[in-house]
N, C-alpha and C positions, 0 to 999 in steps of 0.2 A: 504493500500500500504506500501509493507518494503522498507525500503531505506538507509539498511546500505551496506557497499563495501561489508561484504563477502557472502550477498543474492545475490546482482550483481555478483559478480564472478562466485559464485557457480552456476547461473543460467545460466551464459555464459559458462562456462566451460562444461557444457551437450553436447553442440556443436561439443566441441573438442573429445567430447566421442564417437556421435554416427555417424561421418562425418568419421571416421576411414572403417567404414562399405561403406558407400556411394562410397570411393575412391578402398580401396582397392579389393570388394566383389562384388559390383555393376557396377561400372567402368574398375574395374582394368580384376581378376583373371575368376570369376564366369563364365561369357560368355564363356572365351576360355576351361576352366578343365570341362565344363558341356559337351561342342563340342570334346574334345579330350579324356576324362577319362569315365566320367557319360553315355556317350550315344556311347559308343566304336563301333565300326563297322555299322553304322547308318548311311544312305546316309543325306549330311547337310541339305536339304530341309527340312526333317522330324527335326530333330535336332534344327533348326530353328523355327519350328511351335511347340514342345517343349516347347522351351524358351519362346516364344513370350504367349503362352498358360498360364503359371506359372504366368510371369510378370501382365499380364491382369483378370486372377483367382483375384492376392493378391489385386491389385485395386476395384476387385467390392467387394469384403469381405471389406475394408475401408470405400469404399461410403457407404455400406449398413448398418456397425456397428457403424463409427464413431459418426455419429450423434446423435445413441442412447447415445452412452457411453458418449459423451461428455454433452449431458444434464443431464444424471444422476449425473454425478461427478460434475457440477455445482447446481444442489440442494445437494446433501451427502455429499459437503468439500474432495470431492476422487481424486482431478487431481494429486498430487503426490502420488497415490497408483495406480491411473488408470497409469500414465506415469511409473511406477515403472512396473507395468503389461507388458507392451510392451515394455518395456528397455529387462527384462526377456525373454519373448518369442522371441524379435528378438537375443538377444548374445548368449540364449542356442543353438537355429536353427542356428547359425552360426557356434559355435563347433562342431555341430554335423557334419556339411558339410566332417568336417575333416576326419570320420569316415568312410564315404559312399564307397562302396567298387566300384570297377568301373565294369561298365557296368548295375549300377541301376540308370539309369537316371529318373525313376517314383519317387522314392524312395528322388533324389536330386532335383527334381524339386518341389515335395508337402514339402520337408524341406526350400529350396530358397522360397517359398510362403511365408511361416509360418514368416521366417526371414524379408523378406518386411514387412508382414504385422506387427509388433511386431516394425518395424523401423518407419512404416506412421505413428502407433497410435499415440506412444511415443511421436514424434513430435509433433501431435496437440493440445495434453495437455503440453508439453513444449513450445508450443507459446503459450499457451493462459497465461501461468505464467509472462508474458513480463508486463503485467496489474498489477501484486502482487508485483514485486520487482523495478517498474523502475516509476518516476512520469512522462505526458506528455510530457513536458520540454526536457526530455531527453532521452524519447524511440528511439528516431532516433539513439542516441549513440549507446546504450548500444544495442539496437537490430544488430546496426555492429560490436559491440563487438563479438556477439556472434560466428554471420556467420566467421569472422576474425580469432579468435581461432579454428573454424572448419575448413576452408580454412589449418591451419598451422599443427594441429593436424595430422587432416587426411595426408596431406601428407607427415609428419615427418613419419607416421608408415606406408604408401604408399613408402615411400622411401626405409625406410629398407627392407621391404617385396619383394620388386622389386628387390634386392640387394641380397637378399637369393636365390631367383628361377635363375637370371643369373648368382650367382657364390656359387652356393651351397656347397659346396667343401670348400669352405673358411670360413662359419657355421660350418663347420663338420655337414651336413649333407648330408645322402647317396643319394638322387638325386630330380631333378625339383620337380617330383611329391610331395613327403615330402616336401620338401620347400611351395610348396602352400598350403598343409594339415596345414602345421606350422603356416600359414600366416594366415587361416581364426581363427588359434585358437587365434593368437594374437590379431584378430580382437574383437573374445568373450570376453578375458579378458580385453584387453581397453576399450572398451566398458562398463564393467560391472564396473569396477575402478573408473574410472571417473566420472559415474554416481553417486558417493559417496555424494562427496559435494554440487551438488542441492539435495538430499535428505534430506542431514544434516542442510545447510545452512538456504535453501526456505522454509520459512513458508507456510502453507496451507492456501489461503487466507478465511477470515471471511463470516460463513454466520449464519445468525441469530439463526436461528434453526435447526441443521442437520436433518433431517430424518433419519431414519434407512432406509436400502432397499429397502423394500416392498414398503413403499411410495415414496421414490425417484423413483422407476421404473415406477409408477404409473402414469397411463394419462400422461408418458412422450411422448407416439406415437401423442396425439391431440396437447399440446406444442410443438413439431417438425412441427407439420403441421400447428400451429397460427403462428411461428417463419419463417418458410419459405415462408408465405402466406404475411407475413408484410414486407417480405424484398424489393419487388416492390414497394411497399407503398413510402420507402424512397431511393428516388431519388440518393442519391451521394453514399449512400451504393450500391445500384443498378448497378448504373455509373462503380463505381471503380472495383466492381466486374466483370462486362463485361470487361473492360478494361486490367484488371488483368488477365483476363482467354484467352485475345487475345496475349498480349507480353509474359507471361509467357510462351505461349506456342512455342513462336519462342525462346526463351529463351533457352526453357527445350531439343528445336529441333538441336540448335545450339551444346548443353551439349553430346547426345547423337547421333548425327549421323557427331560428326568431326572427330572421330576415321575414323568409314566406309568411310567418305567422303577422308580421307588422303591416306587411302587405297586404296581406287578405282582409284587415281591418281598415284599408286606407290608406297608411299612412305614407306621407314623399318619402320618395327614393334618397332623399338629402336626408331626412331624418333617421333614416336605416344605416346609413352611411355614419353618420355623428356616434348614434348610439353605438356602433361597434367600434367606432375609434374612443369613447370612453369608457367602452369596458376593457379595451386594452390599455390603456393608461392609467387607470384605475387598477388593472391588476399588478402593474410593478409594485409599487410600494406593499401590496394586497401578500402579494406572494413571499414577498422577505417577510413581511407580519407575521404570517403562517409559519413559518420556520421556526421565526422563535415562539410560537404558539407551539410548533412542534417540540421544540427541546426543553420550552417549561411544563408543560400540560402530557406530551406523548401526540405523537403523529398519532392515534387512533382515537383519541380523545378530540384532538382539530380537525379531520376528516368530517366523523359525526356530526361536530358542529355545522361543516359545511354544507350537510347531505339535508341537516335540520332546516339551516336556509334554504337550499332548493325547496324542499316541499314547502316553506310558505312561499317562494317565489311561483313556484307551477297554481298554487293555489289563487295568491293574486293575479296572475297574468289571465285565468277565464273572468275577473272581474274589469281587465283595463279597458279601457275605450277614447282616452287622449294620449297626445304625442307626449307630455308630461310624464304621465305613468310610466309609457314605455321606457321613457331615459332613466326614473329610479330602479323599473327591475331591471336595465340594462348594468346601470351604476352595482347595483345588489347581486349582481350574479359576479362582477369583476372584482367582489370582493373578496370571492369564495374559490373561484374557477380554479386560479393556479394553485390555490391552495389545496383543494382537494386533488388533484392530479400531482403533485410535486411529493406531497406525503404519502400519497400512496406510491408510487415510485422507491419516494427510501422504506417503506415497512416492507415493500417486498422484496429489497435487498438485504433484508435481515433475514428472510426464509429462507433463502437459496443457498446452496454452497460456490462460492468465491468463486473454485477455480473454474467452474462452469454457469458462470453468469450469460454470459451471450446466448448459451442454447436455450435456458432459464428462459432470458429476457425474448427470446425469440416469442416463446407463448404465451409471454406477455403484452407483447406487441400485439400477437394478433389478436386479443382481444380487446384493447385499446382501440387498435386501426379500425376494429369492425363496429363500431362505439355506434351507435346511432341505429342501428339493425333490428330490435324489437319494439324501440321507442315510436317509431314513426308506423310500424306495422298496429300497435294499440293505437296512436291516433287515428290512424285512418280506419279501422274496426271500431271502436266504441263512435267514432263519429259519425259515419255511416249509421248505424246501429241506432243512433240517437236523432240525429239528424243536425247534429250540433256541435259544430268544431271547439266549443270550449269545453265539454262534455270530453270528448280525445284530449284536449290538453291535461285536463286532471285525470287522464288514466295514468300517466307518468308517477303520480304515487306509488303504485305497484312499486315498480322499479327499485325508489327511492327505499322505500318503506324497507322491500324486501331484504337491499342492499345492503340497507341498517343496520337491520335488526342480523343480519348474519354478521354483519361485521364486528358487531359489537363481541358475539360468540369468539373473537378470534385472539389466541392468547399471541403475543407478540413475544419473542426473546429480549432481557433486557437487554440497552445497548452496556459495555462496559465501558464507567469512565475511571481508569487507573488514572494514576497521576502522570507514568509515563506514556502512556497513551495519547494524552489529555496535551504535555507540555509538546508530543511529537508534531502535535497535528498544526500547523500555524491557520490562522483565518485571515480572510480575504478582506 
């Protein structure tokens, strides 16, 4: 384990690299220039089932590879060549976006894949490095470190990007479209910049004997199946991952369907916009908060809290009906967001064993990445059902509730703060 500040840094600072993408590509531009450029005279249905195609493509390529790659790079010493790997393939597929002549929507849809998926990998080798640069003590911090410089990152250059396309003219540049072209390259190069100092910084953590290839590949398919076959076995690994796979997913539901949800009530496109630039600004400071919520209170104690806010938030939001409201549960979810994602991140790097955190973190990932998967299937079920889209919003308690109450079930190992331990570890 390293534990000097500029591994911490550097390993937090990937966040702020690759969260640029997340806000500005994933959130922000991509949906709307795939509907109005990419797939030009395309009735929305089709255009819709498109998108929705792409996005669900680059998820099973994840489930399917992640777990190999991630065990091999836990025998080979390869997590910062594997996360280097898909640092690459998601910032190149993100330039390229810029190029896409319109009306190739096949063309920008298999590059939007490629860019996901090049965005999930990265990630799951950059969580499992949370194990190499941070000691127990203090994974709660510095894991909010991270998300907190992503929160700020992403939408400083969420900001600007948003600031080109409605006033292009004041760029000097000749119109909307360019301005988004502009934006996704800006995304490429942040992205690839940033990612500088975890690769400089972050040491590769130790392992006894690399293997070359051949044998790191080797009988990794029957280790994936001892590894997923023993995770039943123990009980609070178990636990928390059900747990995690039920809130995260009202979480991940909350994330992507408050745009649609603001919309279908009305409200401007400007106002959608704001509101997701205050919940990202809002979550910086929100997210170090949490942290130390985590190391005074315990990461499962600040989690709950945050799950407790969701369900009054899903609860308020079937009663909103002004643009006011929506910007307090926008402000109230940004206070919670990274906080619940950051801590649960370090509590389940206290379940796993170290020297296989990548493969670990693999089927972590893919329940994170698939985050948003039963939330929207209950909304659109109880709303149907009822005839009443605020009716689906509070089926999201399920979820919540569910996630809870398992969580709570979940014994956690204490972390240990020796005194050598304690004086090894420097902060950031």
């Amino acid at each position: 384990m390293q534990s000097s500040k500029r591994a911490i840094w550097g390993w937090s600072v990937y966040d702020w690299a690759n969260s640029a993408f997340a806000t500005t590509v994933l959130a922000g531009f991509f949906p709307v220039f795939f509907k109005t450029t990419y797939s030009q005279g395309q009735p929305a249905v089709v255009v819709t089932s498109h998108l929705a195609t792409a996005g669900s493509l680059a998820i099973l390529v994840v489930v399917l590879v992640s777990p190999i790659l991630g065990a091999m790079a836990d025998r080979g010493a390869w997590r910062k060549r594997a996360l280097a790997g898909g640092m690459l393939l998601g910032s190149t597929s993100t330039a390229l976006l810029a190029f896409i002549a319109p009306g190739q929507w096949l063309v920008a849809a298999c590059v939007f894949a490629a860019a996901n998926v090049g965005f999930s990998l990265s990630n799951v080798f950059y969580d499992s490095l949370l194990l190499a640069v941070a000691g127990e003590h203090e994974r709660d911090r510095i894991s909010a470190l991270g998300y907190a410089l992503g929160y700020l990152g992403g939408g400083l250059l969420f900001l600007v990007n948003v600031a080109m396309v409605l006033k292009p003219a004041l760029f000097h540049i000749a119109s909307t479209d360019m301005a988004v072209r502009i934006s996704f390259l800006s995304v490429a190069v942040w992205w690839l910049v940033f990612s500088i100092p975890l690769l400089r910084w972050v040491r590769e953590p130790h392992v006894a004997t690399p293997p070359d290839a051949e044998r790191a590949s080797s009988n990794v398919w029957k280790e994936l199946w001892t590894t997923a076959k023993s995770i039943p076995k123990h009980r609070e690994l178990l636990l928390f991952l059900i747990a995690f796979w039920l809130y995260i997913d009202g979480v991940g539901t909350v994330i992507r369907m408050a745009l649609d949800y603001g919309a279908s009530i009305g409200l401007a496109t400007s106002h959608l916009i704001s509101a997701l630039l205050l919940t990202q600004f809002i979550g910086f400071p929100a997210a170090i908060l949490f942290g130390r919520f985590g190391e005074r209170w315990g990461a499962k104690r600040s989690v709950l809290l945050g799950i407790v806010v969701y369900t009054g938030v899903t609860v308020l939001a079937t009663q909103m009906h002004s643009v006011t409201e929506f910007y307090v549960l926008a402000a109230t979810v940004g206070l919670v967001q990274g906080g619940v994602q950051s801590l649960s991140r370090s509590m389940y790097s206290r379940l796993i064993p170290a020297e296989s955190a990548s493969e670990y973190f693999s089927f972590y990932g893919v329940l994170d990445k698939s985050a948003a998967f039963l939330g929207p299937l209950l909304m659109g079920w109880v709303g149907l059902a009822t005839n009443n889209s605020r009716a689906g919003i509070l089926s999201l308690l399920v979820l919540f509730l569910a996630g809870g109450w398992l969580l709570a079930k979940v014994k956690l190992p204490e972390a240990p703060r020796s005194s050598a331990d304690t004086s090894a570890c420097a902060r950031p």
